[in-house]
N, CA, C, O and CB atoms as a CASP TS submission, in Angstrom:
PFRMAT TS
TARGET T0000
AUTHOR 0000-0000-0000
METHOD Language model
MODEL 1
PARENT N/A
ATOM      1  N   UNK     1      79.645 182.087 103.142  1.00  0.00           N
ATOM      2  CA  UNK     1      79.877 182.238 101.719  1.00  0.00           C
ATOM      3  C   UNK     1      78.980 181.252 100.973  1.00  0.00           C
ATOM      4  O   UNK     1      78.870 180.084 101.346  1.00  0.00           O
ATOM      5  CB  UNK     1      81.377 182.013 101.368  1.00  0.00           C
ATOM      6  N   UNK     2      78.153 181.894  99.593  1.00  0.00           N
ATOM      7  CA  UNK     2      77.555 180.767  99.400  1.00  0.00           C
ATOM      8  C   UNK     2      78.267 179.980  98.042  1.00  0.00           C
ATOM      9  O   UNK     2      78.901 180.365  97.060  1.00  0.00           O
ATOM     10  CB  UNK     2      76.026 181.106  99.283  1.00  0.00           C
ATOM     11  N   UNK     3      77.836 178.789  98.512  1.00  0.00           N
ATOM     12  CA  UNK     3      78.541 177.344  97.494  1.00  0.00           C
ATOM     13  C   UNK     3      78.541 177.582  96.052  1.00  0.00           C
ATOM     14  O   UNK     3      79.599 177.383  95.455  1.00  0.00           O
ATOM     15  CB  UNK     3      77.587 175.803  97.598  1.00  0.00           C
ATOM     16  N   UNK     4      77.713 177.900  95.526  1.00  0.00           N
ATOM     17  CA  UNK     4      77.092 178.559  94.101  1.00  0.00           C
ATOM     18  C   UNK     4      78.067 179.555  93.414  1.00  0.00           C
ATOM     19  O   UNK     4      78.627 179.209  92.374  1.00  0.00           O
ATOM     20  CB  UNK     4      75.648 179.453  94.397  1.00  0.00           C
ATOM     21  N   UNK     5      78.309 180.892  94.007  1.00  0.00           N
ATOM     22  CA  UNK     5      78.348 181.670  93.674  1.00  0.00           C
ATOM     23  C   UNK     5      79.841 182.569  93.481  1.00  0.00           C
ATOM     24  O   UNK     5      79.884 183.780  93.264  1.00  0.00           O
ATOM     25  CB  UNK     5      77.476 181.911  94.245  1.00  0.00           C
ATOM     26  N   UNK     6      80.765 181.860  93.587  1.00  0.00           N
ATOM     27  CA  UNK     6      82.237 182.050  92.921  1.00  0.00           C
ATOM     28  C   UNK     6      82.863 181.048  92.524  1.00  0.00           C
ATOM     29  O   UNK     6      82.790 179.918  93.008  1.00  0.00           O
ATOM     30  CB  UNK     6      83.167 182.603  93.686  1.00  0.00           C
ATOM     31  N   UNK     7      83.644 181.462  91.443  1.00  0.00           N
ATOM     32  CA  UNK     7      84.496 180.025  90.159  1.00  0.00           C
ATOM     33  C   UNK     7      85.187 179.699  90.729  1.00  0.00           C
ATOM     34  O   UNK     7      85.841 180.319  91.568  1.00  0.00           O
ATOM     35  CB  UNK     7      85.327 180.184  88.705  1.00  0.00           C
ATOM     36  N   UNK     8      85.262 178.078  90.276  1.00  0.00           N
ATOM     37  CA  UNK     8      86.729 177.404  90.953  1.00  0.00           C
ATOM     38  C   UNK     8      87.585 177.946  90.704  1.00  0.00           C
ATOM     39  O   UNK     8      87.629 178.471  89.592  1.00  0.00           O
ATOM     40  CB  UNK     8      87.215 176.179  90.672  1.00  0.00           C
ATOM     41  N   UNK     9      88.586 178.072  91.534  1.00  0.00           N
ATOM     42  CA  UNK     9      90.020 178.178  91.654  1.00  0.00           C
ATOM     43  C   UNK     9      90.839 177.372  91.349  1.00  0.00           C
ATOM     44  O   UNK     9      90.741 176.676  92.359  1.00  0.00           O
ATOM     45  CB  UNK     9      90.355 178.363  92.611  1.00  0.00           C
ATOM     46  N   UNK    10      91.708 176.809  90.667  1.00  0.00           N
ATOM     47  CA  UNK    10      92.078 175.751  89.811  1.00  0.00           C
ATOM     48  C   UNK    10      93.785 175.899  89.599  1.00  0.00           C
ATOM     49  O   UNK    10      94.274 177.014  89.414  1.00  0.00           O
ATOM     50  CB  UNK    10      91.161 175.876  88.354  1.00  0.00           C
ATOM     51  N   UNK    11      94.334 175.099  89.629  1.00  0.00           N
ATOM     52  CA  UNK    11      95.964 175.032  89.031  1.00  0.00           C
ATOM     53  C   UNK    11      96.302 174.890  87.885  1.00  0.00           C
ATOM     54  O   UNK    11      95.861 173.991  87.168  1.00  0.00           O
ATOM     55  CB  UNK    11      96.711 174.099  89.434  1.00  0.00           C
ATOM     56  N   UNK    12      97.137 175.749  87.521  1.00  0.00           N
ATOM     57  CA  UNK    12      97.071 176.074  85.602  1.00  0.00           C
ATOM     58  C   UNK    12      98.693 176.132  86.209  1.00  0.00           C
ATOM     59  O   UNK    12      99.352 176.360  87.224  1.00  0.00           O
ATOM     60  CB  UNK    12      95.977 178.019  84.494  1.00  0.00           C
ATOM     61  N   UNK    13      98.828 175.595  84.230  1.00  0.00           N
ATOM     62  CA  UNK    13     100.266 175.791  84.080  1.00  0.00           C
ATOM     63  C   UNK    13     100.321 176.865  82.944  1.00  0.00           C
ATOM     64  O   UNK    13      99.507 176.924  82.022  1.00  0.00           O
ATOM     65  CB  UNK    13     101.089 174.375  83.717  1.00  0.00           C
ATOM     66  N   UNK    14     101.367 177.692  83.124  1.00  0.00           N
ATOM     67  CA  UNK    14     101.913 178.953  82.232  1.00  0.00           C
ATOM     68  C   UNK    14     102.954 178.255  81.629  1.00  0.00           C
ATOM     69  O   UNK    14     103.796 177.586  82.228  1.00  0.00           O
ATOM     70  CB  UNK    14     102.467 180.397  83.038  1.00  0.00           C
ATOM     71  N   UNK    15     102.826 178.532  79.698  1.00  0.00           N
ATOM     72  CA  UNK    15     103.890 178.373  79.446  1.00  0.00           C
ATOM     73  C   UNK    15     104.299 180.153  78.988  1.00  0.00           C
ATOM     74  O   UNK    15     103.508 181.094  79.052  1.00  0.00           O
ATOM     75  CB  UNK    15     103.970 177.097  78.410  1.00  0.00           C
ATOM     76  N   UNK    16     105.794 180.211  78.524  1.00  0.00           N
ATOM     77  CA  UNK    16     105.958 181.665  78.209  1.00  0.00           C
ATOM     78  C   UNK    16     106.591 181.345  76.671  1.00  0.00           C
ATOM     79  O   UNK    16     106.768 180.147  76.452  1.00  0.00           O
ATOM     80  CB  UNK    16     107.070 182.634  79.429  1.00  0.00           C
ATOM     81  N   UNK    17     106.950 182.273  75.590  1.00  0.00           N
ATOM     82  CA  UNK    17     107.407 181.699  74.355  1.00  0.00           C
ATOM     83  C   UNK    17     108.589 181.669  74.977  1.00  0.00           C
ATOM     84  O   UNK    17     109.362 181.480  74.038  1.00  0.00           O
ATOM     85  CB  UNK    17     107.257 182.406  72.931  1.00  0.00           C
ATOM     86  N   UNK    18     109.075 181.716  75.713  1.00  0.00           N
ATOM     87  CA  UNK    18     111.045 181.836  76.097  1.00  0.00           C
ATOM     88  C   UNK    18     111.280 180.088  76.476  1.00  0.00           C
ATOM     89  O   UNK    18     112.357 179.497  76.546  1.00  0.00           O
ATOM     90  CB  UNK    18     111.620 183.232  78.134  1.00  0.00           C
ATOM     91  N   UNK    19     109.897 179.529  76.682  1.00  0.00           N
ATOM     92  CA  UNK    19     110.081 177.825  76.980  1.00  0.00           C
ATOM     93  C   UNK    19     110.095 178.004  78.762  1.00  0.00           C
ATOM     94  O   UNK    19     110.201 176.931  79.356  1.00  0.00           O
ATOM     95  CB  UNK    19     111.979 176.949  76.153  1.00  0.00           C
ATOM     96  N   UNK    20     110.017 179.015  79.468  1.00  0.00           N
ATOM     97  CA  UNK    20     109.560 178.835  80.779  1.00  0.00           C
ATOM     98  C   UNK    20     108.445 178.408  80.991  1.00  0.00           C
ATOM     99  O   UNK    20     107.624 178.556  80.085  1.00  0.00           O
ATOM    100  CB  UNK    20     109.600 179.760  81.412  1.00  0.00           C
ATOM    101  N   UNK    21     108.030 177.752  82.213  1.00  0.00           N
ATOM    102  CA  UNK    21     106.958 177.321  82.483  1.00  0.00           C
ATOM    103  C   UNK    21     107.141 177.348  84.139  1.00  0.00           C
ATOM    104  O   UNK    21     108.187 177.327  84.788  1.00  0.00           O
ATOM    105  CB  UNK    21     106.670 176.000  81.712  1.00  0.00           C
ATOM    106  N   UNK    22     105.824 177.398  84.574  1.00  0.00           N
ATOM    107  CA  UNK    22     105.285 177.338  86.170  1.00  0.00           C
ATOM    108  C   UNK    22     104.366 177.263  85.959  1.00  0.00           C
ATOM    109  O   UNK    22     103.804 177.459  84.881  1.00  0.00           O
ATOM    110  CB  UNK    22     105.398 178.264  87.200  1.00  0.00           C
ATOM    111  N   UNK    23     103.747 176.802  87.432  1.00  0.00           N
ATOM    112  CA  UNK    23     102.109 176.760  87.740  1.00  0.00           C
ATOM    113  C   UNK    23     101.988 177.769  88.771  1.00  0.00           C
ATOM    114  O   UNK    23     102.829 178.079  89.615  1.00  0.00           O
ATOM    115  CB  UNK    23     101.450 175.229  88.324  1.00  0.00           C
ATOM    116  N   UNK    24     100.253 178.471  88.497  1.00  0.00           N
ATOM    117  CA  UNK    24      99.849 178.902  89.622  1.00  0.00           C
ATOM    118  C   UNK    24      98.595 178.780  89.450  1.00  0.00           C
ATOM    119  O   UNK    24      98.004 178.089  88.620  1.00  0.00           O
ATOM    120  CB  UNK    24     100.260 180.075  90.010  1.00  0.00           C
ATOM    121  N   UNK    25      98.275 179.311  90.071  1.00  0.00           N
ATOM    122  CA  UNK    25      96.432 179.079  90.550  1.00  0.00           C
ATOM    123  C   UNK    25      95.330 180.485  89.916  1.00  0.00           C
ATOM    124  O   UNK    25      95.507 181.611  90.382  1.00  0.00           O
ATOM    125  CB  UNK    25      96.289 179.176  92.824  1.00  0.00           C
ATOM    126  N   UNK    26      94.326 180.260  88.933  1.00  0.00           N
ATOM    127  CA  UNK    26      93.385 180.807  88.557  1.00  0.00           C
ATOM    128  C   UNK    26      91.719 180.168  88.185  1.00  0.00           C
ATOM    129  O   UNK    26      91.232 179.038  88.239  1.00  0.00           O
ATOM    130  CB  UNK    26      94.010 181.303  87.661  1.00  0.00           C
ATOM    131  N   UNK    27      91.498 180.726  88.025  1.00  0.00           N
ATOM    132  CA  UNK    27      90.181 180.460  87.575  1.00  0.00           C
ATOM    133  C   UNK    27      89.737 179.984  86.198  1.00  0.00           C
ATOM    134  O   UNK    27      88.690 179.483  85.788  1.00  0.00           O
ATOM    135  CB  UNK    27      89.585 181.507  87.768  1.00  0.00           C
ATOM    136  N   UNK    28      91.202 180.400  85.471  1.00  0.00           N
ATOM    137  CA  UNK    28      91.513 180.021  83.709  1.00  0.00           C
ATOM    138  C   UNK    28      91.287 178.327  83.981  1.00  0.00           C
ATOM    139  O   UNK    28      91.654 177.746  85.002  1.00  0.00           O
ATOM    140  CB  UNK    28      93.611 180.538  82.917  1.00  0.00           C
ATOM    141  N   UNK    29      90.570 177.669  82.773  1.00  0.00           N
ATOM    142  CA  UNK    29      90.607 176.476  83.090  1.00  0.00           C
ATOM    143  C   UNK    29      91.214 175.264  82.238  1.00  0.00           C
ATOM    144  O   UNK    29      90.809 174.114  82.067  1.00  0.00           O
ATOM    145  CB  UNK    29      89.482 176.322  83.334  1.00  0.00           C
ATOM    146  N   UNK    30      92.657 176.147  81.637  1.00  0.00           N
ATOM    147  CA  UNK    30      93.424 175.598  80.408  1.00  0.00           C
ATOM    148  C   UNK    30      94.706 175.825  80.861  1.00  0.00           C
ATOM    149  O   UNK    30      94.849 176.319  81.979  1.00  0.00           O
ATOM    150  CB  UNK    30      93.149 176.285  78.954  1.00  0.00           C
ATOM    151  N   UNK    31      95.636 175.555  80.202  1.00  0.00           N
ATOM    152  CA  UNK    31      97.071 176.401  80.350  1.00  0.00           C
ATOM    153  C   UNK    31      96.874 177.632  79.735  1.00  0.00           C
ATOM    154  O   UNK    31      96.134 177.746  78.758  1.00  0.00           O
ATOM    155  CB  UNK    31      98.404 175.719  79.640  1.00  0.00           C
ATOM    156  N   UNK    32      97.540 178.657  80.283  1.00  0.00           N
ATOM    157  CA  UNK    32      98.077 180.334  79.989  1.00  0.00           C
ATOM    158  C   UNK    32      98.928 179.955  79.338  1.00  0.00           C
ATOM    159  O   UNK    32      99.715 179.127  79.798  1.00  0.00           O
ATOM    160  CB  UNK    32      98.623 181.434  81.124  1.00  0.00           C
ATOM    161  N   UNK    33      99.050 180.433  78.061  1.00  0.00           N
ATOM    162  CA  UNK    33     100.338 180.741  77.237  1.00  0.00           C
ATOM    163  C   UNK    33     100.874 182.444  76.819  1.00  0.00           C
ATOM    164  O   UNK    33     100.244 183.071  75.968  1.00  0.00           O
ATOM    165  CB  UNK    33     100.038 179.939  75.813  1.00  0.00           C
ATOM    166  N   UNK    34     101.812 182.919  77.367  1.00  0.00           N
ATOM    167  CA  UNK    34     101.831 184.188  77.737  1.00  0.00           C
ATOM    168  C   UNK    34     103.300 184.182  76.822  1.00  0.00           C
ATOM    169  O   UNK    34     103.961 183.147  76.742  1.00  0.00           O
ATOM    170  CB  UNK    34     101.724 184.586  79.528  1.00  0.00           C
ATOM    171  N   UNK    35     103.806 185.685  76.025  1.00  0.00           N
ATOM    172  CA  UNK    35     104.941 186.144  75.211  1.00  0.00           C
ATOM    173  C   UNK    35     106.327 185.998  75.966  1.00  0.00           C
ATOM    174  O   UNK    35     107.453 185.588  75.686  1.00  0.00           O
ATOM    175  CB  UNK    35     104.704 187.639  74.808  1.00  0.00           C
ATOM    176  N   UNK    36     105.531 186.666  77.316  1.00  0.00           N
ATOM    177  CA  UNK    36     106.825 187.070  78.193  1.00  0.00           C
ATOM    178  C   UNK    36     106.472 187.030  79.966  1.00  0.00           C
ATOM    179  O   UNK    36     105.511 187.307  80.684  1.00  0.00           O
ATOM    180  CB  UNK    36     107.313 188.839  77.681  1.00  0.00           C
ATOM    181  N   UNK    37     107.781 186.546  80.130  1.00  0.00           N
ATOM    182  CA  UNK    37     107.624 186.206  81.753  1.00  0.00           C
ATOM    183  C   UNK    37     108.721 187.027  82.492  1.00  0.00           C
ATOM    184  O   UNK    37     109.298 188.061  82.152  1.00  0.00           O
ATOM    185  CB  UNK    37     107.864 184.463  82.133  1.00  0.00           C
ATOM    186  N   UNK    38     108.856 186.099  83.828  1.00  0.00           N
ATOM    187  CA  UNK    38     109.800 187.151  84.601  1.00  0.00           C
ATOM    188  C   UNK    38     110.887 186.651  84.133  1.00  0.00           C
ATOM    189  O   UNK    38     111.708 187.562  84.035  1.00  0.00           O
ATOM    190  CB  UNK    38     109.811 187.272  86.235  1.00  0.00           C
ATOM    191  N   UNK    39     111.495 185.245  83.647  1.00  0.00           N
ATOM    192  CA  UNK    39     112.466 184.769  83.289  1.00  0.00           C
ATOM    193  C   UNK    39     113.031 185.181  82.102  1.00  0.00           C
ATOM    194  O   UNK    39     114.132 184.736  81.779  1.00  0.00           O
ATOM    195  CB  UNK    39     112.295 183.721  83.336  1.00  0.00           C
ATOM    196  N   UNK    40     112.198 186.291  81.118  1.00  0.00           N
ATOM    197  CA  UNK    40     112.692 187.178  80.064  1.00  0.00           C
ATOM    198  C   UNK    40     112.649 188.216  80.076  1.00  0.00           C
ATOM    199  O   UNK    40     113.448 188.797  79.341  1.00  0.00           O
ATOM    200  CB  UNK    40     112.352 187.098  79.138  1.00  0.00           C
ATOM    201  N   UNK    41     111.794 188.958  80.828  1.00  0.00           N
ATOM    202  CA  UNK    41     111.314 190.440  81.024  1.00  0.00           C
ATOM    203  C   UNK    41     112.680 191.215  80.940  1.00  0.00           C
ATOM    204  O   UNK    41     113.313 190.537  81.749  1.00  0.00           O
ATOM    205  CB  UNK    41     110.464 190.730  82.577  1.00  0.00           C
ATOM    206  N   UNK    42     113.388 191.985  80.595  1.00  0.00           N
ATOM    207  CA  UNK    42     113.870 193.197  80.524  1.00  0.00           C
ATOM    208  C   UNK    42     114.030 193.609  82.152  1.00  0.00           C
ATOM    209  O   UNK    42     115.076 193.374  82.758  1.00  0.00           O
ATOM    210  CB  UNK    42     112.889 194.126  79.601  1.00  0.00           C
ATOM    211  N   UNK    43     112.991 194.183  82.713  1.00  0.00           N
ATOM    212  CA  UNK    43     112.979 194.179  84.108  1.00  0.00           C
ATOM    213  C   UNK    43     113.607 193.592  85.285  1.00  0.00           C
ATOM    214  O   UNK    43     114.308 193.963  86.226  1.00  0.00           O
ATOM    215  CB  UNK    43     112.160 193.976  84.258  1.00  0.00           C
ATOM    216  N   UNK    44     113.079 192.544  84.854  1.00  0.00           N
ATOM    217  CA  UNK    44     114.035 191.199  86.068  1.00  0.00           C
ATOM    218  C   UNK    44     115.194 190.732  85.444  1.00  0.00           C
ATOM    219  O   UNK    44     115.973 190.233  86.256  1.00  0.00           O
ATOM    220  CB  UNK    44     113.133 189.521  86.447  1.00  0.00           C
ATOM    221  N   UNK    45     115.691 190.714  83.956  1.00  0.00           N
ATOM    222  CA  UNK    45     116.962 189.891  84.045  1.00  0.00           C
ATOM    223  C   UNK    45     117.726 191.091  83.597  1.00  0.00           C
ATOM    224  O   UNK    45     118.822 190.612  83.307  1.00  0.00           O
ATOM    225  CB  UNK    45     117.119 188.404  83.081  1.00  0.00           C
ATOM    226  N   UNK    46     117.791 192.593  83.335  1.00  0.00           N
ATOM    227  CA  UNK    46     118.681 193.606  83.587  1.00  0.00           C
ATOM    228  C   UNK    46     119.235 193.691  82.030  1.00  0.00           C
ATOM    229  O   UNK    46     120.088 194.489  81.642  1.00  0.00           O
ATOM    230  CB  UNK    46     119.820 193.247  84.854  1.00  0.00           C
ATOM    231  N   UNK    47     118.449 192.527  81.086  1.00  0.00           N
ATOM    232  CA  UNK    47     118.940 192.852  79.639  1.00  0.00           C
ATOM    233  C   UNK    47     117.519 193.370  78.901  1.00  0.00           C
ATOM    234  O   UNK    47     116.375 192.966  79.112  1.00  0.00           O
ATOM    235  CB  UNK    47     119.690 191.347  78.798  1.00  0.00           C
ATOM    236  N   UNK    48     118.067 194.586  77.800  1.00  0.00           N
ATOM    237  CA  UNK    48     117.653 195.522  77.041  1.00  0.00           C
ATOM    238  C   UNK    48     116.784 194.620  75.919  1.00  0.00           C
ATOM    239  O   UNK    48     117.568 193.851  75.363  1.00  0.00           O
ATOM    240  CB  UNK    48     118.898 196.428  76.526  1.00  0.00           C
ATOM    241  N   UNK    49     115.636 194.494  75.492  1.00  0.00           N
ATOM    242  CA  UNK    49     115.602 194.037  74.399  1.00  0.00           C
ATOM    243  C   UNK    49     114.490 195.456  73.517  1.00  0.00           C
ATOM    244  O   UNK    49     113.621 196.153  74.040  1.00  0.00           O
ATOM    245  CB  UNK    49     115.044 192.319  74.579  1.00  0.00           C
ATOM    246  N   UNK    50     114.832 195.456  72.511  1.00  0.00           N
ATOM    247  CA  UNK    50     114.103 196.446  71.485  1.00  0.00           C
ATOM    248  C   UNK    50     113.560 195.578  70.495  1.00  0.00           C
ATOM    249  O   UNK    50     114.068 194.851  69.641  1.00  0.00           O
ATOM    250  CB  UNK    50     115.073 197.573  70.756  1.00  0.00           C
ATOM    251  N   UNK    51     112.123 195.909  70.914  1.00  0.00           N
ATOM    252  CA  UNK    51     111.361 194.861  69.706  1.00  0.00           C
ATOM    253  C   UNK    51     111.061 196.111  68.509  1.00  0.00           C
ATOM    254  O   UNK    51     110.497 197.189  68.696  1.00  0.00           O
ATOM    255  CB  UNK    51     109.478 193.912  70.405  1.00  0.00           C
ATOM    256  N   UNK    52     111.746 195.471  67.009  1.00  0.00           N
ATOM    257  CA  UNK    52     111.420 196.530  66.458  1.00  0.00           C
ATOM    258  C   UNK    52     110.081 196.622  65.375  1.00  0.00           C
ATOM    259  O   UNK    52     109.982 195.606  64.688  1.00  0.00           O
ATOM    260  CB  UNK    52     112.598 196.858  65.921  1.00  0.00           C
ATOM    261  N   UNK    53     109.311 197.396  65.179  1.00  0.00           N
ATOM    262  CA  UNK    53     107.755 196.579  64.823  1.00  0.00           C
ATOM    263  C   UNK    53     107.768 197.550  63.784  1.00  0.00           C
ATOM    264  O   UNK    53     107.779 198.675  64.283  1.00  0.00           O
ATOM    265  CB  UNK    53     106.168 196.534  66.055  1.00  0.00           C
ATOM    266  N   UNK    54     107.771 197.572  62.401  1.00  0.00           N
ATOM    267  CA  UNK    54     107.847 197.696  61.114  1.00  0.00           C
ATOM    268  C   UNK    54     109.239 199.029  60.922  1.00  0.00           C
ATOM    269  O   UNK    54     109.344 199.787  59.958  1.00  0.00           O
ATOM    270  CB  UNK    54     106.151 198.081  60.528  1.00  0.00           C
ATOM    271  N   UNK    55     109.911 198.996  61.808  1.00  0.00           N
ATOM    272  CA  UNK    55     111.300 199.730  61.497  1.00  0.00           C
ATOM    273  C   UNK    55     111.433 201.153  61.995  1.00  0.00           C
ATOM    274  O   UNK    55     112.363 201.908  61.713  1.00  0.00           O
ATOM    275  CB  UNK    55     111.546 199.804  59.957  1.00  0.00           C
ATOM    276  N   UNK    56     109.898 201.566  63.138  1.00  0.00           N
ATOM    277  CA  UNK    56     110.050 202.492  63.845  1.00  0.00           C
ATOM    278  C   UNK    56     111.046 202.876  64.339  1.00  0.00           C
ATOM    279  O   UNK    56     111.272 204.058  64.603  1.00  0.00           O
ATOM    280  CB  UNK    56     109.491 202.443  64.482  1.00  0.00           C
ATOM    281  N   UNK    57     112.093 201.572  64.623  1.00  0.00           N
ATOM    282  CA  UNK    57     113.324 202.701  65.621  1.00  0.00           C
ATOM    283  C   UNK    57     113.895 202.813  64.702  1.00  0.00           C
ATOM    284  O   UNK    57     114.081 204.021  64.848  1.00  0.00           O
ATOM    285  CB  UNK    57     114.383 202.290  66.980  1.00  0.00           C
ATOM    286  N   UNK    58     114.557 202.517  63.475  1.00  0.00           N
ATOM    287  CA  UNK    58     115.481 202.822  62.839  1.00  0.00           C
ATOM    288  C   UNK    58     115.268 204.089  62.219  1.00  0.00           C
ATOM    289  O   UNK    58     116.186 204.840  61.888  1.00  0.00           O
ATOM    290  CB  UNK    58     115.763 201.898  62.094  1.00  0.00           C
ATOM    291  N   UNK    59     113.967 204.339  62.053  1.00  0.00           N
ATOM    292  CA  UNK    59     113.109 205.398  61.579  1.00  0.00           C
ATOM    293  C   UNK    59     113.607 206.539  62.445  1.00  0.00           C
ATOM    294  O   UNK    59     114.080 207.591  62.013  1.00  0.00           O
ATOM    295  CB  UNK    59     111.502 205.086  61.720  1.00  0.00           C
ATOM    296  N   UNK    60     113.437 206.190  63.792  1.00  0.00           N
ATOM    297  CA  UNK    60     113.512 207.425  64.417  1.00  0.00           C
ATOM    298  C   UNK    60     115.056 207.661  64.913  1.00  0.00           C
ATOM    299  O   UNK    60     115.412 208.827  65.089  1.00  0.00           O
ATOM    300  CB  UNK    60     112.450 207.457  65.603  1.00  0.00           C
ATOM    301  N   UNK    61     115.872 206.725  65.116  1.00  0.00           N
ATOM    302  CA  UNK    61     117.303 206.846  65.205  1.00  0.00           C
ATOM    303  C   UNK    61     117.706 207.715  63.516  1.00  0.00           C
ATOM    304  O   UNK    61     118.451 208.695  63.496  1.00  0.00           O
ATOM    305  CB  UNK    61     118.061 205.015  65.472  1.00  0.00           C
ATOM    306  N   UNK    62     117.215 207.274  62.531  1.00  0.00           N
ATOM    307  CA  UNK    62     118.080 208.049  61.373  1.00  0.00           C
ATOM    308  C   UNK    62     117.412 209.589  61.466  1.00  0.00           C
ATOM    309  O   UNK    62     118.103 210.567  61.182  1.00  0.00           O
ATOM    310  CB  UNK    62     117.852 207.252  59.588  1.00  0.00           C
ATOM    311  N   UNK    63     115.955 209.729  61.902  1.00  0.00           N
ATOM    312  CA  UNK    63     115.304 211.521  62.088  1.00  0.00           C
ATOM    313  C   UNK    63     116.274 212.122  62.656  1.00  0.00           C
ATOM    314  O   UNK    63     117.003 212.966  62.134  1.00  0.00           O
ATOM    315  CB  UNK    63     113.882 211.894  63.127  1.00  0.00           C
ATOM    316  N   UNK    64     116.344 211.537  64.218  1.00  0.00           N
ATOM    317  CA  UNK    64     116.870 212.461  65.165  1.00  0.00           C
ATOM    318  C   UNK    64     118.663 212.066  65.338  1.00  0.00           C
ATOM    319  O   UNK    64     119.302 212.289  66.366  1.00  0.00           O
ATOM    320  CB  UNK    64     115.888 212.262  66.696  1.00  0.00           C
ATOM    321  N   UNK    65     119.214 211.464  64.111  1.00  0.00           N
ATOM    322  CA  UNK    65     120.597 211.775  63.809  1.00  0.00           C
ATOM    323  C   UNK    65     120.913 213.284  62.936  1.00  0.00           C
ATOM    324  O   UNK    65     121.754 214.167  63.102  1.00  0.00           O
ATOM    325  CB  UNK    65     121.105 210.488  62.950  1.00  0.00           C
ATOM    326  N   UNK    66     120.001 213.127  62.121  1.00  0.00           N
ATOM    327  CA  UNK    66     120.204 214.200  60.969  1.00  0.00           C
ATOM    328  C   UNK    66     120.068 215.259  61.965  1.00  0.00           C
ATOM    329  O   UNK    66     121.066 215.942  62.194  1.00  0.00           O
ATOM    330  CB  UNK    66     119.058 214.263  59.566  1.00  0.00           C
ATOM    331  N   UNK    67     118.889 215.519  62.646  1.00  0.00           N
ATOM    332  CA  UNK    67     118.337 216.635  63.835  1.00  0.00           C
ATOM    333  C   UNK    67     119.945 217.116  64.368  1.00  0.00           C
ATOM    334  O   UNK    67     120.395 218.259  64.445  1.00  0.00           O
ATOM    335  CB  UNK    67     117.141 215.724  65.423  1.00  0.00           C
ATOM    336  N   UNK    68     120.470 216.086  64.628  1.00  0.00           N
ATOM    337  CA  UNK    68     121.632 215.887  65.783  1.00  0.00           C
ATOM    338  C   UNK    68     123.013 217.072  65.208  1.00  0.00           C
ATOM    339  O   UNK    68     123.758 217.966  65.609  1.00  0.00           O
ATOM    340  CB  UNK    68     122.275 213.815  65.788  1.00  0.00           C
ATOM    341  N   UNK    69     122.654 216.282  64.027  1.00  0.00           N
ATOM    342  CA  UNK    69     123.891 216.973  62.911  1.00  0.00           C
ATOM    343  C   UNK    69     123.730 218.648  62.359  1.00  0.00           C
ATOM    344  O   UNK    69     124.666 219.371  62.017  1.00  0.00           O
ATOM    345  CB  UNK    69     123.814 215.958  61.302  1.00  0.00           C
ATOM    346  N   UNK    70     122.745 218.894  62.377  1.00  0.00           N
ATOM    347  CA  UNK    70     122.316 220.382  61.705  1.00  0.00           C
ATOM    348  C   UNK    70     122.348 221.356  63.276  1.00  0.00           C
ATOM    349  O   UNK    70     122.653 222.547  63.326  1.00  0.00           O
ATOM    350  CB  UNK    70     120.311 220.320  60.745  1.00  0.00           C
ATOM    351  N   UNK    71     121.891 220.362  64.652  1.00  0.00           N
ATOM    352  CA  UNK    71     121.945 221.172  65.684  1.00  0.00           C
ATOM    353  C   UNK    71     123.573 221.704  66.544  1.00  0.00           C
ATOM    354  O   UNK    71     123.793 222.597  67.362  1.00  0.00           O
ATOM    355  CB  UNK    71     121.009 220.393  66.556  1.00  0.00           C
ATOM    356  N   UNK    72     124.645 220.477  65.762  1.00  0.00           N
ATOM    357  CA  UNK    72     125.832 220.667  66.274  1.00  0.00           C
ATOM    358  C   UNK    72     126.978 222.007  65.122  1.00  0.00           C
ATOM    359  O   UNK    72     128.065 222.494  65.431  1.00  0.00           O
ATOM    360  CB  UNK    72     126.414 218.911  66.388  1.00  0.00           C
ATOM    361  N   UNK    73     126.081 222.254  63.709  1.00  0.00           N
ATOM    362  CA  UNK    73     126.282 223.498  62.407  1.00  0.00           C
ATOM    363  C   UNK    73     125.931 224.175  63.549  1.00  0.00           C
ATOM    364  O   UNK    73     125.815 225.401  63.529  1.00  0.00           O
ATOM    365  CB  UNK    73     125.244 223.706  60.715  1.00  0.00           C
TER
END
């Protein structure tokens, strides 16, 4: 392999906005600051979160209520 020609590999610390933190190993040569980890994910801790981003769901929960109501007439 030659000496030159791939980046260090380096120990970085991750923070996440949830205030988790770990280290692992990349080539990044700062800390990772990342939204979401496994210690918040939806996925791994089995809770629901709905991010709602200018009122899309409410938007679409009140469409497809009305839908709901004219399909049960």
């Amino acid at each position: 392999m030659k000496a030159a020609t791939h980046p260090s590999y380096n120990e970085v610390r991750v923070l996440c906005a949830c205030g988790n933190t770990f280290t692992t190993r990349s080539t990044n040569r700062g800390d990772i600051h990342v939204e979401i980890c496994s210690a918040c994910h939806p996925f791994f801790t089995g809770k629901q979160k709905l991010v709602d981003t200018a009122g899309r769901v409410e938007r679409f929960r009140r469409k497809y209520a009305k839908a709901g109501e004219t399909a049960k007439k």
